[in-house]
N, C-alpha and C positions, 0 to 999 in steps of 0.2 A: 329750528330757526335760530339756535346759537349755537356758539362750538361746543364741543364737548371734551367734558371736563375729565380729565388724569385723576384714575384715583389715587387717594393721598394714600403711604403707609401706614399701617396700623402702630400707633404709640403705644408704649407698655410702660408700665409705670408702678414703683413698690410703694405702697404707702401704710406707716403702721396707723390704724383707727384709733380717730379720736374725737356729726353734725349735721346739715338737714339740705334740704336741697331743695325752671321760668320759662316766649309766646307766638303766636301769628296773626296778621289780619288779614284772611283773603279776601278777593273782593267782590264779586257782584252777588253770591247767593245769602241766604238768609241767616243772619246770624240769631242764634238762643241765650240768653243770658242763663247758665243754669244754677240750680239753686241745690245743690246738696249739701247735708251737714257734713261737720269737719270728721276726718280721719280720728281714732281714736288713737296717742300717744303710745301705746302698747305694741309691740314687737307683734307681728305675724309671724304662724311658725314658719312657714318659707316665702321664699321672694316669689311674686304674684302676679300677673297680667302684665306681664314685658310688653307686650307687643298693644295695646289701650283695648282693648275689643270692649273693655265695660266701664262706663254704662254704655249702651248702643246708641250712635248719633244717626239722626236722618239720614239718609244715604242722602248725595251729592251737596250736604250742606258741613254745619260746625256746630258745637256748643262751645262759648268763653268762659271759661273758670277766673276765679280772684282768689288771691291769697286767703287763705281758709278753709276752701273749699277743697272736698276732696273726687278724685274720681277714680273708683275704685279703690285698689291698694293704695294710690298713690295721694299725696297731700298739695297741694299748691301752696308755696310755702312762699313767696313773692311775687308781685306783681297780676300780670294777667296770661293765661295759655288758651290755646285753641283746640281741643281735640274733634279729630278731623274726622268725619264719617264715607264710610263706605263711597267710591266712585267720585270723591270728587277729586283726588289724584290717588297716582298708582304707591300702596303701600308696602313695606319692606317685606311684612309677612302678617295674614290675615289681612284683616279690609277696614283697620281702622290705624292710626298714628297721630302724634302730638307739635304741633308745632309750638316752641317756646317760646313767642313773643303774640300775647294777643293784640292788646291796644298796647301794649309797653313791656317792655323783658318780662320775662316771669322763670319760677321754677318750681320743679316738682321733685316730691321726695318721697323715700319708703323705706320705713322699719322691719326689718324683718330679723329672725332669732339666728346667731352664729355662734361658733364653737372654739372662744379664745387661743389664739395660736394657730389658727389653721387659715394658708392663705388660699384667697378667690379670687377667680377671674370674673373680671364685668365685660361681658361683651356687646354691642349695641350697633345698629345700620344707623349711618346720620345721611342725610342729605338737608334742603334749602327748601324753604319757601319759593319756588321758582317766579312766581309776578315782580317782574323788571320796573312794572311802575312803582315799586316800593325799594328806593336802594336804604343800606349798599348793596351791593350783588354777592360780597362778604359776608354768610352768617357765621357769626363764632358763641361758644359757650366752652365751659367747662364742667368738667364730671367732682363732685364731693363726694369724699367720706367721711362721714361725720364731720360735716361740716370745713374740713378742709379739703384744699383743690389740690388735686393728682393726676390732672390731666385737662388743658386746655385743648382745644378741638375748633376747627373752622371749615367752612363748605362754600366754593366759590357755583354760583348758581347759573351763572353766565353758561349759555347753550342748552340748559334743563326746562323740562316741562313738565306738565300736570302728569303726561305719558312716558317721561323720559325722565326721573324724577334723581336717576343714576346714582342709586344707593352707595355707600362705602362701608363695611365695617371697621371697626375699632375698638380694643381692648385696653384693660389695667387692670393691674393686679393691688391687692391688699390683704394685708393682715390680720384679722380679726384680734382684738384687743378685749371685746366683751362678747356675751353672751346676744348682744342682738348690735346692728349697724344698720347706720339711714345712708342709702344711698340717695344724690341727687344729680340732677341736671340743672343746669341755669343758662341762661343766652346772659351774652355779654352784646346782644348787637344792640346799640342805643338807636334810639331816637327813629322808630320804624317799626310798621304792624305785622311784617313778617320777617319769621327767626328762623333759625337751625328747626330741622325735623330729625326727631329721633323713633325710632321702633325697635322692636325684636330684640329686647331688652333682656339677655340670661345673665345670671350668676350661679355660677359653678364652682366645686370645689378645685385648686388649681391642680391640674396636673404635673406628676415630677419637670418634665421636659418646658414645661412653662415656666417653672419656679430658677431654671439655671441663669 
C-alpha cells in the first residue's frame, strides 16, 4: 500500500572506545507496562541477545520499558522502548525485535567484556515503525560506543508494513580501548510513539578485509 523503499548502503565507520546507549508506540493491541530490575553495571563475558528474544512478549502484542529498566542483556538507558512480541510484525531474525521510541525516544545499551586493541564490527537489520498515522515517515537514530556516536542511521517507512517491514543491514566498526564496551542504539526521531526498529544485533571480531 506504499512504495517501496531502496535500501540504504551500509555505513562503516572507525571509532576508537571511549559510553551507554532509546522507542515505539504501536497502536491498537495491548500495551504492558514492564517492570524488571535494572541491569547490573558489570561487563558480560560476551555480547548477548542481539536479536531481543528475552524476556518473551505476548505474541501479537508489546511490553514498554523506561529508563532503568533492563531487558535482558540490554539496559534502557533513556527515555521509553517497545519490545515487540512475536506476530505482531515480521522480525529481522527470530520472532521478537525492539522499536526505539515508546511514548518518546529512548535507548538501549550493553556491557559486554573486549580485548583492548582489537577492532569489531557491529552489525544490525534497522527498519521503521511502519504506522503512517504516527509521522515522520523518517525514523532516524544513532549507534554509540561508549557513549560516543559513530554512526547515524535513518529508515524512510513510506510503502512498509507490519508484512513488509523491508529490513536493511548496517555496519561499524570500533576499537576496543578497554577491557569491556557498552554498545548503544538511540532514536533521534522526536516527538512520535514510533521509532527506528532495530534486530539481529552481532558483534564480531573484525575481519582483516573489514579493517582496510
Amino acid at each position: 500500500m506504499r512504495t517501496l523503499l531502496i535500501p540504504a548502503t551500509a555505513v562503516t565507520a572507525v571509532a576508537l572506545l571511549a559510553g551507554t546507549g532509546t522507542a515505539m508506540a504501536a497502536p491498537a493491541h495491548s500495551r504492558t507496562q514492564a517492570s524488571r530490575p535494572a541491569a547490573s553495571p558489570a561487563a558480560v563475558s560476551h555480547f548477548d541477545d542481539g536479536s531481543f528474544e528475552y524476556p518473551s512478549v505476548k505474541p501479537k502484542t508489546f511490553d514498554e520499558y523506561a529508563a532503568g529498566q533492563s531487558i535482558g542483556p540490554w539496559k534502557v538507558t533513556s527515555g521509553t522502548v517497545d519490545l515487540i512480541g512475536a506476530g505482531y510484525w515480521d522480525a529481522a531474525e527470530g520472532d521478537q525485535s525492539l522499536d526505539l521510541n515508546g511514548n518518546d525516544p529512548g535507548a538501549v545499551a550493553q556491557t559486554f567484556a573486549t580485548t583492548p586493541g582489537t577492532t569489531y564490527t557491529v552489525s544490525y537489520s534497522l527498519a521503521g515503525n511502519p504506522q503512517l498515522d504516527h509521522r515522520p515517515a523518517m525514523k532516524t537514530g544513532k549507534v554509540l560506543i561508549d557513549g560516543q556516536n559513530v554512526q547515524d542511521f535513518s529508515f524512510d517507512v513510506t510503502g512498509k508494513s507490519e508484512t513488509n517491514m523491508g529490513y536493511v543491514r548496517r555496519q561499524v566498526t570500533f576499537v576496543a580501548r578497554g577491557t569491556s564496551t557498552t554498545l548503544g542504539f538511540a532514536s533521534t526521531t522526536p516527538h512520535s510513539p514510533t521509532g527506528p526498529v532495530i534486530d539481529d544485533v552481532t558483534v564480531e571480531h573484525c575481519k582483516p578485509s573489514c579493517c582496510n
